[in-house]
BALUMDREN-978367 format. One record per residue (C-alpha): residue in three letters; x, y, z. Coordinates in Angstrom, 2 decimals, decimal comma. Example, Ala and Ser with C-alpha at 12.3 -4.5 7.8 and 13.67 -1.06 7.14 Angstrom:
// BALUMDREN-978367
ALA | 12,30 | -4,50 | 7,80 .
SER | 13,67 | -1,06 | 7,14 .
This chain:
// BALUMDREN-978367
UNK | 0,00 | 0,00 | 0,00 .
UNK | 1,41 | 3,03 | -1,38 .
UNK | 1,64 | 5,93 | 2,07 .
UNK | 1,28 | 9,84 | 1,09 .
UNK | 1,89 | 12,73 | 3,15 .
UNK | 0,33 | 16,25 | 1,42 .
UNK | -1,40 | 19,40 | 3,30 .
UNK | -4,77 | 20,72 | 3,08 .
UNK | -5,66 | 23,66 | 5,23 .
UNK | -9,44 | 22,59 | 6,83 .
UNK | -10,20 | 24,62 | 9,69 .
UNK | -7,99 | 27,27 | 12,28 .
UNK | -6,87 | 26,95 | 15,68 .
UNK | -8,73 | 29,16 | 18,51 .
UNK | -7,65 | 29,30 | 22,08 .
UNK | -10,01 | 30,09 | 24,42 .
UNK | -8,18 | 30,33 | 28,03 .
UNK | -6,82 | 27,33 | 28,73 .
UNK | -8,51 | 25,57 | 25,87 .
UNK | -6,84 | 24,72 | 23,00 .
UNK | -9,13 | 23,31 | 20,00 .
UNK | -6,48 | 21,67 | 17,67 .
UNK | -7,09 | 22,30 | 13,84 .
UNK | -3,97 | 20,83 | 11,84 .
UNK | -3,14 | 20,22 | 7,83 .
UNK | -5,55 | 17,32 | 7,00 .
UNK | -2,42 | 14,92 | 5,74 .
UNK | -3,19 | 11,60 | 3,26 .
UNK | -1,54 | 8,67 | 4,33 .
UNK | -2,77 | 6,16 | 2,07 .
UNK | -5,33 | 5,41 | -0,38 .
UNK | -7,09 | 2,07 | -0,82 .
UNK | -5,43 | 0,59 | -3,58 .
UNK | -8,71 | -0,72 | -4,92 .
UNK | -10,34 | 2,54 | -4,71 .
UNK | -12,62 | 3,02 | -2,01 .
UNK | -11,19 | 4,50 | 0,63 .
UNK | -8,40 | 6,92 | 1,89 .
UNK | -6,36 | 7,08 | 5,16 .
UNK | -5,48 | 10,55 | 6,51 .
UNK | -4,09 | 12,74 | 9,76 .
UNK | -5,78 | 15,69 | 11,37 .
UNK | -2,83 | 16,59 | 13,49 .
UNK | -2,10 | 13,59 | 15,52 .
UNK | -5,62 | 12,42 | 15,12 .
UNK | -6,70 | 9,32 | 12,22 .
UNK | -9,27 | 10,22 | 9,95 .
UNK | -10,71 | 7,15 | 7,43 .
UNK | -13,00 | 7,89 | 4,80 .
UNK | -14,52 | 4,37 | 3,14 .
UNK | -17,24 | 4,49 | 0,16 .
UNK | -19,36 | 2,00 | -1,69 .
UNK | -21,08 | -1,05 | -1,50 .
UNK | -20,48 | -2,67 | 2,48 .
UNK | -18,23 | -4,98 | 0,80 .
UNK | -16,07 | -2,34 | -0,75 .
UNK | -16,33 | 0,03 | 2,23 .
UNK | -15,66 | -3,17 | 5,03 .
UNK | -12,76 | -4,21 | 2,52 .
UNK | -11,26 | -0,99 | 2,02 .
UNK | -11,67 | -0,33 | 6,31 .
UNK | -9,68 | -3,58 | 6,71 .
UNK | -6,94 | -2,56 | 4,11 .
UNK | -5,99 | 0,84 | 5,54 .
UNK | -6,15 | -0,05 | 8,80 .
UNK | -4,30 | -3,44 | 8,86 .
UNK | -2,35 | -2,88 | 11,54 .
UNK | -4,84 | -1,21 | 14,15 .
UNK | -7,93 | -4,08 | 13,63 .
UNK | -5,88 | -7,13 | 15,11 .
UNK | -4,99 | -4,69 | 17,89 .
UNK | -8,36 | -4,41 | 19,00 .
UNK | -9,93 | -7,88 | 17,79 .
UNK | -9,02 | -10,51 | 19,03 .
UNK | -6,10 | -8,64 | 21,44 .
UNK | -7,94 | -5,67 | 22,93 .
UNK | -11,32 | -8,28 | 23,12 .
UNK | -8,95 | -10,81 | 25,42 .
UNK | -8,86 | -8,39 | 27,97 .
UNK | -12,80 | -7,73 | 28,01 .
UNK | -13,16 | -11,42 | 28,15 .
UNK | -10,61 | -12,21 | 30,82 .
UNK | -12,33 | -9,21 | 33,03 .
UNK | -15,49 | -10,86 | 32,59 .
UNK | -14,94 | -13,84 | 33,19 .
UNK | -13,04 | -12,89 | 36,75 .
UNK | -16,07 | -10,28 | 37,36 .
UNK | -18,86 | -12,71 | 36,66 .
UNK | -17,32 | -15,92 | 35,48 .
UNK | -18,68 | -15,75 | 32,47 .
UNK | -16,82 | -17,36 | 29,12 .
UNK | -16,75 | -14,03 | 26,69 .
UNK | -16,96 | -15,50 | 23,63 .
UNK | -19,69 | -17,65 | 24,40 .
UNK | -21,54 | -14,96 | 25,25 .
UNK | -21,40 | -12,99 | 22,32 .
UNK | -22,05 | -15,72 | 20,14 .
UNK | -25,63 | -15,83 | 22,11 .
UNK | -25,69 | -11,96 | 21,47 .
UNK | -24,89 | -12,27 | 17,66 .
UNK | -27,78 | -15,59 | 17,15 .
UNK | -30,67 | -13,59 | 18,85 .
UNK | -29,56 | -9,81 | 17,28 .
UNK | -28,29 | -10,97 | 13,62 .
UNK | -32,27 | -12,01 | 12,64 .
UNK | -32,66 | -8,45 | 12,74 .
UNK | -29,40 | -6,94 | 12,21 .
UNK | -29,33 | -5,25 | 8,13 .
UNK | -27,32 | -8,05 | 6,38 .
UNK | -25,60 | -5,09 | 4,59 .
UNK | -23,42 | -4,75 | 8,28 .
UNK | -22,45 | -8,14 | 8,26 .
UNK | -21,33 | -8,01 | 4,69 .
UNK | -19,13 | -5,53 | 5,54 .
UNK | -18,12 | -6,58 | 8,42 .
UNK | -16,83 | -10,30 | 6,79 .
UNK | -15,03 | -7,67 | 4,20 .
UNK | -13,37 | -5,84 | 6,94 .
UNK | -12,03 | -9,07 | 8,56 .
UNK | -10,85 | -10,40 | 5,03 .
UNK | -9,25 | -6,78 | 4,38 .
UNK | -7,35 | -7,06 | 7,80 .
UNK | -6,96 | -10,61 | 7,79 .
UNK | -8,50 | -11,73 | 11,20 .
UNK | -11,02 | -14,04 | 11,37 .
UNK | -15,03 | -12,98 | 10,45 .
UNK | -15,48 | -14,83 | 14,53 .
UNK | -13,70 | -12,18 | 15,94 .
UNK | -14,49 | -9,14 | 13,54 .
UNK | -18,08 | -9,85 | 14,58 .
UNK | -16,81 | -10,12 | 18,14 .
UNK | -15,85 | -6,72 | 18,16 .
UNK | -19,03 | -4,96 | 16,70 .
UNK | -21,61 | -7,15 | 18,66 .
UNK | -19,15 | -6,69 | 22,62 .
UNK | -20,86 | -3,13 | 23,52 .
UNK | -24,43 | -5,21 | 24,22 .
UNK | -22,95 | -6,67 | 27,21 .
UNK | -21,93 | -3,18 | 28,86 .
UNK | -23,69 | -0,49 | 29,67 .
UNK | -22,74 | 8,14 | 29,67 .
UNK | -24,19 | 11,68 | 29,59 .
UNK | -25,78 | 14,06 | 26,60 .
UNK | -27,05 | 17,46 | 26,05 .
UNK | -28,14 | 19,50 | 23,45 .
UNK | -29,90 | 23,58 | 23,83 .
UNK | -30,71 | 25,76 | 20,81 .
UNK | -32,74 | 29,11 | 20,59 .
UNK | -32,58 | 30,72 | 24,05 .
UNK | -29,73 | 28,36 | 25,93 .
UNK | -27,42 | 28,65 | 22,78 .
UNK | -25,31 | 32,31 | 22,16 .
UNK | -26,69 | 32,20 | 18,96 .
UNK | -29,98 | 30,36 | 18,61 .
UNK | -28,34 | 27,40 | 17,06 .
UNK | -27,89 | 23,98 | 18,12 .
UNK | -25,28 | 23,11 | 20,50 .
UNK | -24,99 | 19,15 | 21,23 .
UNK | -22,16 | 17,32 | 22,95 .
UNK | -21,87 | 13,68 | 23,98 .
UNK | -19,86 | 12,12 | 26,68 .
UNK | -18,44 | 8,77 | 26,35 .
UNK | -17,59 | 7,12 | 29,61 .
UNK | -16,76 | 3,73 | 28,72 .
UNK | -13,85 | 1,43 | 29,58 .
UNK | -10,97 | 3,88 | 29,74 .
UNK | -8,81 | 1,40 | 31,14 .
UNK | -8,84 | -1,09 | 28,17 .
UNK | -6,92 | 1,37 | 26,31 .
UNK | -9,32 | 1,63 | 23,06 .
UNK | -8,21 | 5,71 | 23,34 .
UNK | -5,01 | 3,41 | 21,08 .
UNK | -6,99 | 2,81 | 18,44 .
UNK | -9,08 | 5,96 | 17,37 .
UNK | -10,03 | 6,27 | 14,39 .
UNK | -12,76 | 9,62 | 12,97 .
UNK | -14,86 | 7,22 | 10,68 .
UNK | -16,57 | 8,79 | 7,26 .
UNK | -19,06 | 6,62 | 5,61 .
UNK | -19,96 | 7,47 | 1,82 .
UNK | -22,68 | 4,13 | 2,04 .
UNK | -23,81 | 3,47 | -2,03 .
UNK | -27,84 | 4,80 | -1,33 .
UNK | -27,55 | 5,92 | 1,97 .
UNK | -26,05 | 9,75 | 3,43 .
UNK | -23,38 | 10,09 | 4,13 .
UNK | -22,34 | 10,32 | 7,50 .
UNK | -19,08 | 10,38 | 10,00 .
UNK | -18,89 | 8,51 | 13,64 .
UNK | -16,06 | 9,38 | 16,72 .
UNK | -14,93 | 5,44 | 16,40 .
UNK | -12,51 | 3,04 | 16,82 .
UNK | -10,43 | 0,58 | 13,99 .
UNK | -12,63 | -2,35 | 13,41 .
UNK | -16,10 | -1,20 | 14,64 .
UNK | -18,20 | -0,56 | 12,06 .
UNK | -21,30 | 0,48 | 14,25 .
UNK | -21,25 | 3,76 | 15,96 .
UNK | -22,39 | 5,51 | 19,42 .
UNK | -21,25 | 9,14 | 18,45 .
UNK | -22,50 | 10,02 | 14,94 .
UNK | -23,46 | 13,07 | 12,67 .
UNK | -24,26 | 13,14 | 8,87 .
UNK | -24,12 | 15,24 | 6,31 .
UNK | -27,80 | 16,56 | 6,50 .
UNK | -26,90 | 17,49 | 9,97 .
UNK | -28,42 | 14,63 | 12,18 .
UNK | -26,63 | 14,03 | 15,39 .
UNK | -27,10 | 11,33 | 17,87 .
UNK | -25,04 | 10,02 | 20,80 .
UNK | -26,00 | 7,25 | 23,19 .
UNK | -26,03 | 6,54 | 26,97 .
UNK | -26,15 | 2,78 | 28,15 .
UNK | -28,81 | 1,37 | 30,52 .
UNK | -30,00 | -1,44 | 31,94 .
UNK | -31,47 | -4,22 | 30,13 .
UNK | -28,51 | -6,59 | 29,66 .
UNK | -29,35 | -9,82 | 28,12 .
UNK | -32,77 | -8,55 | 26,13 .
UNK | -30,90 | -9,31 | 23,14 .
UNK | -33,32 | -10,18 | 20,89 .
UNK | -33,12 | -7,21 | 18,35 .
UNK | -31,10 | -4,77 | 16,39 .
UNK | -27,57 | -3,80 | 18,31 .
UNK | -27,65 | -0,56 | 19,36 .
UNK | -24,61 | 0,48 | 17,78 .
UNK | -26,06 | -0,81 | 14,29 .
UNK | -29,20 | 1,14 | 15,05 .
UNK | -27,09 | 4,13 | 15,39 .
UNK | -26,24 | 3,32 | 12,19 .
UNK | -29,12 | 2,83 | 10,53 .
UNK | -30,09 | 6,03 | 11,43 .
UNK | -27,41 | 8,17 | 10,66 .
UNK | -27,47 | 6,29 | 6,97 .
UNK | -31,18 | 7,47 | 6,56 .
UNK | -32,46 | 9,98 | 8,86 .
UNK | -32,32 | 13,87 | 7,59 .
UNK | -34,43 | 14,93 | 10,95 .
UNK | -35,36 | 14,22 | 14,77 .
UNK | -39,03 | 12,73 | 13,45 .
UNK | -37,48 | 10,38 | 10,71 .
UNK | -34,93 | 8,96 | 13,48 .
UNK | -37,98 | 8,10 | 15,78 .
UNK | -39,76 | 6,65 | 13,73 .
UNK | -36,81 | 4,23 | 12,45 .
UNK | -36,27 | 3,94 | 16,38 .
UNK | -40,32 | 3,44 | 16,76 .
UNK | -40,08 | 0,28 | 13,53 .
UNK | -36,68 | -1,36 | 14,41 .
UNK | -36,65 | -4,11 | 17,13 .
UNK | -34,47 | -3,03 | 20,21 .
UNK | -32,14 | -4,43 | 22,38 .
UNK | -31,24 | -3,62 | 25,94 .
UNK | -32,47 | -0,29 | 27,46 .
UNK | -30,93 | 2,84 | 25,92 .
UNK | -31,31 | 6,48 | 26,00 .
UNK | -30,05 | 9,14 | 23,25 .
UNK | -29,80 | 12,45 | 22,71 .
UNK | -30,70 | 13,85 | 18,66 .
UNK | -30,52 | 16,61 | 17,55 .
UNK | -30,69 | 18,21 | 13,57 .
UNK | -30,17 | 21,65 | 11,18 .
UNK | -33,75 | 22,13 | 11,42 .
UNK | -32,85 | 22,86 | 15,29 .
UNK | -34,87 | 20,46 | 16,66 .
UNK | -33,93 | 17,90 | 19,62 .
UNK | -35,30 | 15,10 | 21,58 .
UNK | -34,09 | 12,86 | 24,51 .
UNK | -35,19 | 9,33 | 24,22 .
UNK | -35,14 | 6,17 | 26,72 .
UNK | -35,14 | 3,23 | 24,48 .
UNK | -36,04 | -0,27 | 25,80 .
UNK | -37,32 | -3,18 | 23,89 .
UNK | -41,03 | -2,35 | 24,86 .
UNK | -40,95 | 1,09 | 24,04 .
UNK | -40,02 | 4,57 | 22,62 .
UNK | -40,16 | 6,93 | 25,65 .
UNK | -39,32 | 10,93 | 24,14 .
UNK | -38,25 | 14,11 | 26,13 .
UNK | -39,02 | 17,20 | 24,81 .
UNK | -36,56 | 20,49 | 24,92 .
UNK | -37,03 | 21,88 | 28,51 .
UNK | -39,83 | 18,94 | 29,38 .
UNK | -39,42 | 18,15 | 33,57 .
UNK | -38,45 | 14,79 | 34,36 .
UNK | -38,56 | 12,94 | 37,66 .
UNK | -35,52 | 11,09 | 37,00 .
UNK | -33,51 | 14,03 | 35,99 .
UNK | -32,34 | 17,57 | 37,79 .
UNK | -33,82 | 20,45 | 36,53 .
UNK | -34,10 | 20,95 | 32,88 .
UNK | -33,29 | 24,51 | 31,80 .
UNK | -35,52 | 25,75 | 28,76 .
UNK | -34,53 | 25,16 | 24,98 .
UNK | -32,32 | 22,40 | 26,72 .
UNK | -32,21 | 18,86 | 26,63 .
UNK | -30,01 | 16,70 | 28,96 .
UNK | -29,10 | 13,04 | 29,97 .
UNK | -27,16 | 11,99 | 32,92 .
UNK | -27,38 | 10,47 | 36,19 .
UNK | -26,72 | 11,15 | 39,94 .
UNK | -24,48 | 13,78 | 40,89 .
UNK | -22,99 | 14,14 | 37,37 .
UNK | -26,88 | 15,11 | 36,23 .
UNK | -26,84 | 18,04 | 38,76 .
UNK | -23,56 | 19,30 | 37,67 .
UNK | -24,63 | 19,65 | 33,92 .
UNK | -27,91 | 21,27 | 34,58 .
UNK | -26,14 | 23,56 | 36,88 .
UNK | -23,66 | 24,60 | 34,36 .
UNK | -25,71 | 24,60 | 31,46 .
UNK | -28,47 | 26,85 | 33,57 .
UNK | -25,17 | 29,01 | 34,73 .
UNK | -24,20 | 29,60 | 31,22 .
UNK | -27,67 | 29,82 | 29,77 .
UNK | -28,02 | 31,63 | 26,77 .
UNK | -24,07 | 32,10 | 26,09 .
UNK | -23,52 | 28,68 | 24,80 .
UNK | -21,23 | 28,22 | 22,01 .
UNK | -19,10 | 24,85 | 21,69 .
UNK | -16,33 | 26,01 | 23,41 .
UNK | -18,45 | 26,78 | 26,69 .
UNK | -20,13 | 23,67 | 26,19 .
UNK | -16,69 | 21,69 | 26,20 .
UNK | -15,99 | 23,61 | 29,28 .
UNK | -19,59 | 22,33 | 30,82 .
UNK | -19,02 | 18,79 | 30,09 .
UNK | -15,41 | 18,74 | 32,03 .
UNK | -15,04 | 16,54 | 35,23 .
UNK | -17,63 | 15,91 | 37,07 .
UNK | -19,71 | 15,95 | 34,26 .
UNK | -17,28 | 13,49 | 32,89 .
UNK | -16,01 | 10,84 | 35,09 .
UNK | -12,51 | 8,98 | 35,14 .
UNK | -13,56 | 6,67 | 32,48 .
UNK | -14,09 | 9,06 | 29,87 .
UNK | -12,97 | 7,40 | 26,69 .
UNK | -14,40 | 9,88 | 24,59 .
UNK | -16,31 | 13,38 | 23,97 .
UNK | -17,97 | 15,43 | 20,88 .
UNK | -19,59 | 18,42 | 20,17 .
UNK | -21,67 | 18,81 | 16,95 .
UNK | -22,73 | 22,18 | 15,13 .
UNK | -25,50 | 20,00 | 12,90 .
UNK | -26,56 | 23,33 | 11,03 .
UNK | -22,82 | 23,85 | 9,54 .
UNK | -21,46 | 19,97 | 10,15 .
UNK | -18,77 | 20,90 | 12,85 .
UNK | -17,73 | 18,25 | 14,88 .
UNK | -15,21 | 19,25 | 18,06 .
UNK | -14,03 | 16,01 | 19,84 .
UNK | -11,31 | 14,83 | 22,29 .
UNK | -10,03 | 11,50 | 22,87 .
UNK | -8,81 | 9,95 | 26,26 .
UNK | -4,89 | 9,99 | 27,34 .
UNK | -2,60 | 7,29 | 28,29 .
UNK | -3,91 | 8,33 | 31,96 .
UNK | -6,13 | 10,87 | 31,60 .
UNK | -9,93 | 11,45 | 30,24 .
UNK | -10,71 | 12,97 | 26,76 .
UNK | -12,21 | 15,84 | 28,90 .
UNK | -8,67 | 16,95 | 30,27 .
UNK | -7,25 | 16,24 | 26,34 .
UNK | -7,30 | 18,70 | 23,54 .
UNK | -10,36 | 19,17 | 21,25 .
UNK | -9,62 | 18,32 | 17,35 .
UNK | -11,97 | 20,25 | 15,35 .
UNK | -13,53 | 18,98 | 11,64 .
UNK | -15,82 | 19,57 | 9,30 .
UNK | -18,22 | 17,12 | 7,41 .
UNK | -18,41 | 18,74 | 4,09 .
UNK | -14,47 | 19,67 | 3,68 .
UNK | -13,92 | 16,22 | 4,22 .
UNK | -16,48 | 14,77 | 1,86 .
UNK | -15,07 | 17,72 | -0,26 .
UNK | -11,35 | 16,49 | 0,00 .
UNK | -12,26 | 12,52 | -0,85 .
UNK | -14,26 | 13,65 | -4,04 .
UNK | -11,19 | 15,52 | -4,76 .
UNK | -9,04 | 13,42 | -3,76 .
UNK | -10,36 | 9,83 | -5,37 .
UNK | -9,54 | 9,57 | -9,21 .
């Protein structure tokens, strides 16, 4: 595989106090060599773009990133299996092949397709590539999104915040994931090499969504979260068409999500497999902290009252780089593997990854834009 370094200037670097958002030369590393996908660097940070069919996108994810995918699955996977089997004294693997024969009936073949062409691409075994995009159902974060009167300037403001499994060291192996799906929209996911589903996702008609884990384990009898993720950001343009696909799609687990879209409209949702529960911007609920107007917001215990006490101190001055400041420790907790905050009206994305030893809230923010870097692939693809 032939490796390329060349500059293209994508965004500028702001410093607000102490904060540094990071905006580098987007850099190509590689290019598929059968066409349908590119490797590149934003600063220190990996950025792969796939397009096609899921065979051509899963092959080309497996090509590029060769030597990241057997780092996670089966190596990275070991140690999730070893911890649960001391925890609970449960065999891993046997478990997720229970999790992958009750959710593949109603998993879109299309994801397993490309998730055999990913393992072939890599070469490790299809066993373990599905390993590592069916593992999240057996673990279960916070969100929040304002617009109109919480945001500075009426638009909407959404961050996620990943608290997941720090201490695995998956903050290795990030990858920022662009999809270019043949018949579905495009769409780009805060991810990880070898995991094809997603849990931090915006496309490029400005749909956002990030997820927060529940209770539930074991209801496995329906479409993996991650893959419903997916689904949606691959063919939702607003809030109302991703509830409904929610609303259709058999479910797995309990879930809850924050959405969000350029329309400025937003929703907080508590998925189980029974039902579709929705939260309304500003609505009061019993098992949340105050909810300030124009404001939606998912969280729990103590980290629940910090947000809504930041976001109702900063009310109406919100711009991404206050709301990175609002989802800081405790907002965040030690495990915090990852964070993002979307601009869905102009396809921003600001998001941090963990450190060797300390949470993605204490790292510097990388910022990037959806269109440039659909722009830059068309461009850059003969």
């Amino acid at each position: 595989m032939k490796r390329m370094m060349c500059g293209f200037v994508f965004t500028g670097v702001a410093v607000f106090g102490c904060l540094t958002l990071v905006a580098q030369e987007l850099q190509l590393v590689a290019k598929d060599p059968e066409g349908h996908g590119l490797l590149c660097k934003a600063g220190e940070k990996r950025v792969l773009v796939v397009s096609g069919t899921p065979e051509q996108m899963g092959g080309a994810h497996g090509r590029l990133l060769a030597d990241l995918v057997p780092q996670v699955t089966p190596r990275t996977m070991a140690l999730v299996g070893a911890g649960l089997a001391v925890q609970k004294g449960e065999w891993f693997y046997d478990r997720i092949d229970e999790i992958y024969r009750r959710a593949s009936p109603h998993t879109p073949e299309r994801f397993i397709r490309e998730c055999k062409a990913m393992a072939a691409g890599a070469k490790i075994s299809e066993r373990d590539a599905i390993c590592g995009n069916f593992f999240p159902e057996l673990f279960h974060c916070s969100g929040v999104a304002v617009r109109n009167t919480a945001s500075a300037d009426g638009r909407v403001v959404h961050a996620r915040v990943l608290d997941y499994m720090r201490d695995i060291n998956l903050q290795k192996y990030t990858v920022l994931q662009v999809f270019i799906p043949e018949g579905g929209i495009p769409w780009m996911s805060v991810g990880y090499a070898g995991f094809l589903g997603t849990v931090t996702a915006m496309n490029a008609r400005g749909l956002a969504i990030g997820e927060m884990g529940g209770r539930g384990e074991q209801n496995w009898d329906g479409m993996p979260m991650t893959f419903l993720m997916r689904e949606i950001a691959e063919k939702a343009e607003t809030v109302e068409q991703a509830l409904e696909i929610m609303r259709k799609t058999p479910r797995t687990c309990e879930y809850y999500y924050v959405i969000s879209d350029a329309k400025r409209n937003m929703a907080g949702v508590c998925a189980t497999p029974e039902k579709v529960e929705v939260m309304q911007p500003g609505q009061q609920d019993p098992r949340l902290p105050t909810v300030p107007q124009d404001t939606v917001l998912i969280s729990g215990g103590g980290r629940a009252e910090a947000l809504s006490e930041r976001v109702r101190a900063q009310f109406g001055k919100i711009t991404p780089e206050v709301m990175i400041e609002i989802i800081k420790r405790p907002v965040a907790m030690k495990s915090n593997l990852h964070n993002a905050v979307f601009m869905p009206e102009t396809l921003d994305l600001w998001f941090a990854d963990a450190g060797k030893n300390t949470p993605a809230c204490d790292e510097p923010y990388t910022k990037v834009n959806l269109k440039v870097l659909l722009d830059y692939y068309k461009a850059t693809m003969p």
